[in-house]
mmCIF file as gemmi writes it, N, C-alpha and C atoms, coordinates in Angstrom:
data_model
loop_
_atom_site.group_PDB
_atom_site.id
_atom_site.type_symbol
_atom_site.label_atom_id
_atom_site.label_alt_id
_atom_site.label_comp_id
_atom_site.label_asym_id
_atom_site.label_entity_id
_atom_site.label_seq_id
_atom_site.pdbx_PDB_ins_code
_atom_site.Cartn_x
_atom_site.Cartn_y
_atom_site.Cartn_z
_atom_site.occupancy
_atom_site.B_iso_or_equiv
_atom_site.pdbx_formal_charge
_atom_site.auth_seq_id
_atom_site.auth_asym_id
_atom_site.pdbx_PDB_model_num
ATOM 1 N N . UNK Axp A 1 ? -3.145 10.733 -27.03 1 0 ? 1 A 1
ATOM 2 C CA . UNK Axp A 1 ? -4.277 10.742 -26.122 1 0 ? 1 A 1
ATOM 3 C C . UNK Axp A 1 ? -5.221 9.586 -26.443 1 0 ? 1 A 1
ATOM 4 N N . UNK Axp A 2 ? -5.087 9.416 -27.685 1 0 ? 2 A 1
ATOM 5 C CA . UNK Axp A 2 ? -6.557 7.867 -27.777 1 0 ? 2 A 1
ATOM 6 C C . UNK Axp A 2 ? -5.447 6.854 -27.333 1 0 ? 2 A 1
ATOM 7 N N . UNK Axp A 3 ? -4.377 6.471 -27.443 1 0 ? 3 A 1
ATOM 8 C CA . UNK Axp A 3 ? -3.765 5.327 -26.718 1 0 ? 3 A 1
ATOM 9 C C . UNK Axp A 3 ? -3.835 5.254 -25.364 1 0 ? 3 A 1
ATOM 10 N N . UNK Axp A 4 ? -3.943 6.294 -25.089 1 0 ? 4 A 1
ATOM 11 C CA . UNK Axp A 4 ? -3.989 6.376 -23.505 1 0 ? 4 A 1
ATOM 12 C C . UNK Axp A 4 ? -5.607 6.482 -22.915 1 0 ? 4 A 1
ATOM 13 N N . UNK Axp A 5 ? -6.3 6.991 -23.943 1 0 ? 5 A 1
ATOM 14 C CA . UNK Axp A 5 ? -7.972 6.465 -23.637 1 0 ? 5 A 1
ATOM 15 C C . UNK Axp A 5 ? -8.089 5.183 -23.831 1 0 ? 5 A 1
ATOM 16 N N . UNK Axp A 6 ? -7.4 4.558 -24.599 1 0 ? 6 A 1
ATOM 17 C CA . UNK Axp A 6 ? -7.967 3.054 -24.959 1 0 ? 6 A 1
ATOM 18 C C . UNK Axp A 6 ? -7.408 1.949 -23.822 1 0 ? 6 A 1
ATOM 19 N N . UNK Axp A 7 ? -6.142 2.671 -22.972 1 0 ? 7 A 1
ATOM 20 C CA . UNK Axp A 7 ? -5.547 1.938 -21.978 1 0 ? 7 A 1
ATOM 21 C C . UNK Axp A 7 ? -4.172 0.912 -22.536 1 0 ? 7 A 1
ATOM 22 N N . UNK Axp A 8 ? -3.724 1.714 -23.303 1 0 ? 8 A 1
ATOM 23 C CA . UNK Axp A 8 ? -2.821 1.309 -24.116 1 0 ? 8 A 1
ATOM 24 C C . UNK Axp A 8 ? -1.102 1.654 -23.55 1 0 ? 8 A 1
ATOM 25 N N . UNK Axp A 9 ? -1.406 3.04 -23.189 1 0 ? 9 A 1
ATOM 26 C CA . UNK Axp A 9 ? -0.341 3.643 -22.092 1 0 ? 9 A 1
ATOM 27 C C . UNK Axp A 9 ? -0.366 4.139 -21.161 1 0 ? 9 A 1
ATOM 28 N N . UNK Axp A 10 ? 0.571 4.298 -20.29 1 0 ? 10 A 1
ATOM 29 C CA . UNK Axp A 10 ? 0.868 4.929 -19.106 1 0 ? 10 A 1
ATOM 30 C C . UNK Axp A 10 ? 1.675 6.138 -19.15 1 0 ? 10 A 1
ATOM 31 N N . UNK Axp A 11 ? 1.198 7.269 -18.722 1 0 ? 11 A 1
ATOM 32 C CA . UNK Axp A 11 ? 2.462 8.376 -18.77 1 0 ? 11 A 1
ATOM 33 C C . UNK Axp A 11 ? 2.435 8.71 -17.222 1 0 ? 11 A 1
ATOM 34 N N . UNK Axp A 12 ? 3.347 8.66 -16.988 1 0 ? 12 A 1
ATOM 35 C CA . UNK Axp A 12 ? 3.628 9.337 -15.353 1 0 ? 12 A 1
ATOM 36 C C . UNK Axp A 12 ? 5.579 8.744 -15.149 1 0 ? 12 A 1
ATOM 37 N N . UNK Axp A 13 ? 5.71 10.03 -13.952 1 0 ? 13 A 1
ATOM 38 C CA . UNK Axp A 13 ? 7.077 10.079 -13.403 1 0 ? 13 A 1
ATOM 39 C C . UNK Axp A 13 ? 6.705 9.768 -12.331 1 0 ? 13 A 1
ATOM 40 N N . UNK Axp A 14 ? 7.935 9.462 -11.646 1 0 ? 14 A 1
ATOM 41 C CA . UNK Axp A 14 ? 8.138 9.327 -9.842 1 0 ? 14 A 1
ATOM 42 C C . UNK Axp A 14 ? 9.25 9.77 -9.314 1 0 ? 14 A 1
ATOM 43 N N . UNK Axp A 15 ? 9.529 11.164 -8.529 1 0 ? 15 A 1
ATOM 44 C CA . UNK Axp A 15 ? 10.586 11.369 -7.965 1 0 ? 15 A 1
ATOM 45 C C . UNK Axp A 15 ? 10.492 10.892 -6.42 1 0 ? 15 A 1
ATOM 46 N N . UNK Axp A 16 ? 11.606 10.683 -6.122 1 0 ? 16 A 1
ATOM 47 C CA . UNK Axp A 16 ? 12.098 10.239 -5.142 1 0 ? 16 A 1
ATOM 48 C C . UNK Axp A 16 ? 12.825 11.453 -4.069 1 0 ? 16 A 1
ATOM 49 N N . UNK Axp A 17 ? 12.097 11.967 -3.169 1 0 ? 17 A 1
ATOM 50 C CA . UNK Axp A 17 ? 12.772 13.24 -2.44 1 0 ? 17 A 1
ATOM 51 C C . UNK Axp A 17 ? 12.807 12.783 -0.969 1 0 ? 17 A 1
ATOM 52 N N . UNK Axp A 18 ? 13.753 13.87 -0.959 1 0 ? 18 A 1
ATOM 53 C CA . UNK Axp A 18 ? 13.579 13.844 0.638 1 0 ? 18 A 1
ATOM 54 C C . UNK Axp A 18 ? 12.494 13.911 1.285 1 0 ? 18 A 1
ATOM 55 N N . UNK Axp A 19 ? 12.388 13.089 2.414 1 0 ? 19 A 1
ATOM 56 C CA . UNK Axp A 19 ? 11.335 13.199 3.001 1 0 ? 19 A 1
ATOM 57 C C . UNK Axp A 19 ? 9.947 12.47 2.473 1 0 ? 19 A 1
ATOM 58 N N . UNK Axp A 20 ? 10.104 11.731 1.063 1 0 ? 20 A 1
ATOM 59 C CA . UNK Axp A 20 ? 8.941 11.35 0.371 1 0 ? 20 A 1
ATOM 60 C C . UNK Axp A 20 ? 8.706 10.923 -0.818 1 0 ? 20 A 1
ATOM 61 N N . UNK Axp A 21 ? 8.11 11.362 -2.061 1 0 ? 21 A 1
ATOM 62 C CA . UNK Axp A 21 ? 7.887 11.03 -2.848 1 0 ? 21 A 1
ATOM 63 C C . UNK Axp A 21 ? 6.576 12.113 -3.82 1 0 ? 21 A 1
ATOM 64 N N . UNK Axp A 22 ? 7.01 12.612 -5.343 1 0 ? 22 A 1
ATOM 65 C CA . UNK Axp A 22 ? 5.99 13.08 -5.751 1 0 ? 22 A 1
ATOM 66 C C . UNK Axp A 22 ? 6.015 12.294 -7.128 1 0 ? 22 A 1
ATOM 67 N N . UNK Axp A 23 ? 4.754 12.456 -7.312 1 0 ? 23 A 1
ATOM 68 C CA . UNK Axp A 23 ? 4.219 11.753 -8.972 1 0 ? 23 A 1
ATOM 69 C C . UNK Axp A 23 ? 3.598 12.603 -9.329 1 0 ? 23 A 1
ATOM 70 N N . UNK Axp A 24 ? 3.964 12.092 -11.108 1 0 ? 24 A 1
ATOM 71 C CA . UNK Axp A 24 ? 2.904 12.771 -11.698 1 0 ? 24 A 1
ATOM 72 C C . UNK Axp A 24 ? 2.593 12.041 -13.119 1 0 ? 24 A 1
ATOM 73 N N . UNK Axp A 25 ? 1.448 12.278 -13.292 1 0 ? 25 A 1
ATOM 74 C CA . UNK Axp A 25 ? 0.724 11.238 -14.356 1 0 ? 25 A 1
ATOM 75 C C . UNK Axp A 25 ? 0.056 12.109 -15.214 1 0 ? 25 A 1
ATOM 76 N N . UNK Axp A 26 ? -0.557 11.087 -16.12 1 0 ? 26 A 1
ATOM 77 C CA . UNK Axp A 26 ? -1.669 11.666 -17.016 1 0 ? 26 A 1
ATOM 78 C C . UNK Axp A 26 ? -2.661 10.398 -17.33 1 0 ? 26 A 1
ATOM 79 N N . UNK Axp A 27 ? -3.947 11.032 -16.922 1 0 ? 27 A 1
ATOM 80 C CA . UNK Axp A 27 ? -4.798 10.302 -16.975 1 0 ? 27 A 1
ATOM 81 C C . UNK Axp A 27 ? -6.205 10.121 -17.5 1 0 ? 27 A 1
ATOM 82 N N . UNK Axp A 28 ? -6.707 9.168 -18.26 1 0 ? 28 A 1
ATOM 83 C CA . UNK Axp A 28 ? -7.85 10.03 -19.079 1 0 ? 28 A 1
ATOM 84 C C . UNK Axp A 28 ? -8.967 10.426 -18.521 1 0 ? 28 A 1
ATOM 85 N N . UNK Axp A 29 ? -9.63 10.998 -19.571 1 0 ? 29 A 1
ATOM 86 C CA . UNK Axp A 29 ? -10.904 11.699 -18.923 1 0 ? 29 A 1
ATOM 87 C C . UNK Axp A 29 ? -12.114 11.6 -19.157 1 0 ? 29 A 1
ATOM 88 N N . UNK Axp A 30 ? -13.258 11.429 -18.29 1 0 ? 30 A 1
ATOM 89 C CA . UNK Axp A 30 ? -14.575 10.577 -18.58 1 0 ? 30 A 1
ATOM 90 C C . UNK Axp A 30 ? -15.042 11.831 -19.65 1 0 ? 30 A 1
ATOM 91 N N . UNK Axp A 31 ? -14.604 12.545 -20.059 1 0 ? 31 A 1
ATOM 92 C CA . UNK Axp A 31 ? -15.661 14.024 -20.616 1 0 ? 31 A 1
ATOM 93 C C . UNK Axp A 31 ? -15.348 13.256 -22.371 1 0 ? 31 A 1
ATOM 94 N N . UNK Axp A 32 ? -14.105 12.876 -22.832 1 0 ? 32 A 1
ATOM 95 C CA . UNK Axp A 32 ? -13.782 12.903 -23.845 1 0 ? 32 A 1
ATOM 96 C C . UNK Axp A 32 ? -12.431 12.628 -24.292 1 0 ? 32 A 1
ATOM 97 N N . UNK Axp A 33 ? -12.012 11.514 -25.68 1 0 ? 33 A 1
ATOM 98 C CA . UNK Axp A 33 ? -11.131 11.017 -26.282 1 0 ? 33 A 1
ATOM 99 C C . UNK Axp A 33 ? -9.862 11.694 -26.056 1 0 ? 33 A 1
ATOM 100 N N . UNK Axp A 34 ? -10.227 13.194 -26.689 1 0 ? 34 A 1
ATOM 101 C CA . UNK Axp A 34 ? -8.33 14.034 -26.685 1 0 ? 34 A 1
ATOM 102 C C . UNK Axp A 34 ? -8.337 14.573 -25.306 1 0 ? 34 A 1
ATOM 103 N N . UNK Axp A 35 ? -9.196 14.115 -24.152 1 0 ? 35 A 1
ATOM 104 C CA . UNK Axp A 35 ? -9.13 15.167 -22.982 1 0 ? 35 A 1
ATOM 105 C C . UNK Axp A 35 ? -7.828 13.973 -21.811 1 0 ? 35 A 1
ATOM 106 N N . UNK Axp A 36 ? -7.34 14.517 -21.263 1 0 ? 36 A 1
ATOM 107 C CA . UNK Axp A 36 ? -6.621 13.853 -19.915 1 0 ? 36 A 1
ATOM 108 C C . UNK Axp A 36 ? -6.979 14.896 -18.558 1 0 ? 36 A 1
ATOM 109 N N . UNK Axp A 37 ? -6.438 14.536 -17.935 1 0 ? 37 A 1
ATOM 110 C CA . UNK Axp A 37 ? -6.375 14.881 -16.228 1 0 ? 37 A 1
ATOM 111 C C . UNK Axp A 37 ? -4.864 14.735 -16.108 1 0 ? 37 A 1
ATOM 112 N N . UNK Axp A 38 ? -4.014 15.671 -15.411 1 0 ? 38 A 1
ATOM 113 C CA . UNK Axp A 38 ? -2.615 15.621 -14.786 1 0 ? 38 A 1
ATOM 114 C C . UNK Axp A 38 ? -2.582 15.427 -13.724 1 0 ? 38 A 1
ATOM 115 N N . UNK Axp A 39 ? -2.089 14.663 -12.698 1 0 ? 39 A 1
ATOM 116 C CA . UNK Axp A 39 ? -2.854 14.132 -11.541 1 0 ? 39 A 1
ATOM 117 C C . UNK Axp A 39 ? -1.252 14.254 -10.89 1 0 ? 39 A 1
ATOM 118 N N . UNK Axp A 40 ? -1.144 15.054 -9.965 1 0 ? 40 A 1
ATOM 119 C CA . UNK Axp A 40 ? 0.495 15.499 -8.919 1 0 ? 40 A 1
ATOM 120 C C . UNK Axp A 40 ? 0.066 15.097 -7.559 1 0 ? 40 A 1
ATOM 121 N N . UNK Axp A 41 ? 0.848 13.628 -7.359 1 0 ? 41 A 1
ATOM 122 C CA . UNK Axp A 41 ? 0.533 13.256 -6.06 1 0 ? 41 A 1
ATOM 123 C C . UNK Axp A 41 ? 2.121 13.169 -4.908 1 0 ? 41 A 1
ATOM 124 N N . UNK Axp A 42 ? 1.532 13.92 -3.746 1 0 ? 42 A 1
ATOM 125 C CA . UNK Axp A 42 ? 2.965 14.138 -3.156 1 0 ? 42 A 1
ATOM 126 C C . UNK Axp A 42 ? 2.723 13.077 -1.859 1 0 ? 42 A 1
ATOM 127 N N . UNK Axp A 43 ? 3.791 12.374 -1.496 1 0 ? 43 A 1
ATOM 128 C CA . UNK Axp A 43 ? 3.72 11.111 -0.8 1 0 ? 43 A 1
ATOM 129 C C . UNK Axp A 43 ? 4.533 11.768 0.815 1 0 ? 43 A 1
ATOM 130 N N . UNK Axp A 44 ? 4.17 12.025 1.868 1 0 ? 44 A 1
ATOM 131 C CA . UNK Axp A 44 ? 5.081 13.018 2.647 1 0 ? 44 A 1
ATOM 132 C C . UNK Axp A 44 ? 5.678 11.318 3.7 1 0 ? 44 A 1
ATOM 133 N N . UNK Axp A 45 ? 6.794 10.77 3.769 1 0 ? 45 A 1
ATOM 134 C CA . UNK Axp A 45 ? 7.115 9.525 4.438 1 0 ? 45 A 1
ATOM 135 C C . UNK Axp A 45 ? 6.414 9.37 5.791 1 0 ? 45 A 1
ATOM 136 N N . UNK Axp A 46 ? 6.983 10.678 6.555 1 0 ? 46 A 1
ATOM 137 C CA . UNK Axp A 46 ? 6.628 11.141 8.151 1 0 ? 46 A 1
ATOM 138 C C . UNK Axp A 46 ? 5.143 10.778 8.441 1 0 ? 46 A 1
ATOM 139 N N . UNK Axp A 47 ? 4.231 11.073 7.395 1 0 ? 47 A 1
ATOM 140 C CA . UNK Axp A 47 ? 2.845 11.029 7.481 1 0 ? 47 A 1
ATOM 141 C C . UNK Axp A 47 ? 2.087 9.967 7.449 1 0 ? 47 A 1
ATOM 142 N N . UNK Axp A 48 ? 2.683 8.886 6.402 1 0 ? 48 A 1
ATOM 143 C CA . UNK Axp A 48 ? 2.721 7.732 6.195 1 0 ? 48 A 1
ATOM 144 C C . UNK Axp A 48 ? 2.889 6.616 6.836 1 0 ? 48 A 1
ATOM 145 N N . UNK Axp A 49 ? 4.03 7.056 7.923 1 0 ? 49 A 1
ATOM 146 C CA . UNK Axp A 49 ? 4.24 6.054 9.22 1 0 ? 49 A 1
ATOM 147 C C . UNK Axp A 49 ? 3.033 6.161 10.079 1 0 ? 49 A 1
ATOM 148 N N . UNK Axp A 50 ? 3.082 7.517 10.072 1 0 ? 50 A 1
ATOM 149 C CA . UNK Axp A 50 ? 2.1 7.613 10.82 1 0 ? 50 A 1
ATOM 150 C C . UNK Axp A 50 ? 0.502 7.17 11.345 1 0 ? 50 A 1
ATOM 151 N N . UNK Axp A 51 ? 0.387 7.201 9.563 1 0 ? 51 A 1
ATOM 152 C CA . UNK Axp A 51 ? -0.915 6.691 9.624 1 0 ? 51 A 1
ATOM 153 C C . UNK Axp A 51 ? -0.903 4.887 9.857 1 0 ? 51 A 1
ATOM 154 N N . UNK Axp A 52 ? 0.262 4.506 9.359 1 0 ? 52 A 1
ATOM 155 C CA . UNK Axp A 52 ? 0.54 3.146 9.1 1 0 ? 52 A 1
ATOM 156 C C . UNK Axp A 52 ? 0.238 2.417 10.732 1 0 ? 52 A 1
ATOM 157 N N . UNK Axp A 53 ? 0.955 3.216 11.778 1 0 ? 53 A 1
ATOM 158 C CA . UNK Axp A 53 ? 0.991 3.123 13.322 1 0 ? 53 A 1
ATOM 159 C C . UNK Axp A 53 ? -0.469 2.865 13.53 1 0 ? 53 A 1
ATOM 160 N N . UNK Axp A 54 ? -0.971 4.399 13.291 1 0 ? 54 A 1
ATOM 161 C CA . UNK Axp A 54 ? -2.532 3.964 13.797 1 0 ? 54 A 1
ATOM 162 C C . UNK Axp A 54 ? -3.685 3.393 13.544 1 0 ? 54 A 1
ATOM 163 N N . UNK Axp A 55 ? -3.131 2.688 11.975 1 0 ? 55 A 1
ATOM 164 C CA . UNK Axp A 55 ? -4.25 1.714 11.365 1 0 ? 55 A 1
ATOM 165 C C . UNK Axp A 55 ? -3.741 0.308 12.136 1 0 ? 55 A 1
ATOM 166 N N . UNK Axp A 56 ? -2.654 0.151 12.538 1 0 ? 56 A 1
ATOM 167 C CA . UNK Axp A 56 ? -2.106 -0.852 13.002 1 0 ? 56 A 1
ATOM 168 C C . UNK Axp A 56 ? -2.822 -1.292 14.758 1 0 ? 56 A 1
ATOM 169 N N . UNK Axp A 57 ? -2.929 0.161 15.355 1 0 ? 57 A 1
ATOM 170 C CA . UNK Axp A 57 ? -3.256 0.585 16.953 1 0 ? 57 A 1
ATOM 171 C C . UNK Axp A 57 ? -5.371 0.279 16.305 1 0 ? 57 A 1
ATOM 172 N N . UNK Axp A 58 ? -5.33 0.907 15.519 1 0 ? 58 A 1
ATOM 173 C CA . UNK Axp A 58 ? -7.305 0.49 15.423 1 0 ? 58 A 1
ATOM 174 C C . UNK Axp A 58 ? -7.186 -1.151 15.074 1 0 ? 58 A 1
ATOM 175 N N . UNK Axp A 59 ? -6.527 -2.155 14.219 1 0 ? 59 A 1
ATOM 176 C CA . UNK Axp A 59 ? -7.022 -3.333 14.638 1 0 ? 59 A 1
ATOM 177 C C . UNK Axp A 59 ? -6.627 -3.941 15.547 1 0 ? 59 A 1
């Protein structure tokens, strides 16, 4: 945990699924040295186009 407060490492996975993508990390924490945050981010593809379309249609 202090290597990873000091910015020394990275811990996180990335699966690759159908339909998308989930991660998951560890990340430190403003409270304190031995503390982290687990941070599960799910990527849905379908949703992604989507938004991609209509940021594309607003400029």
């Amino acid at each position: 945990m202090y290597e990873l407060w000091q910015g020394r490492v990275v811990y996180g996975s990335l699966w690759e699924v159908e339909g998308g993508s989930i991660e998951i990390s560890i990340e430190k924490s403003s409270e304190g040295i031995n503390e982290g945050i687990v941070v599960i981010k799910y990527r849905d593809s379908q949703n992604i186009e989507t938004k991609i379309q209509k940021d594309l249609e607003d400029i």
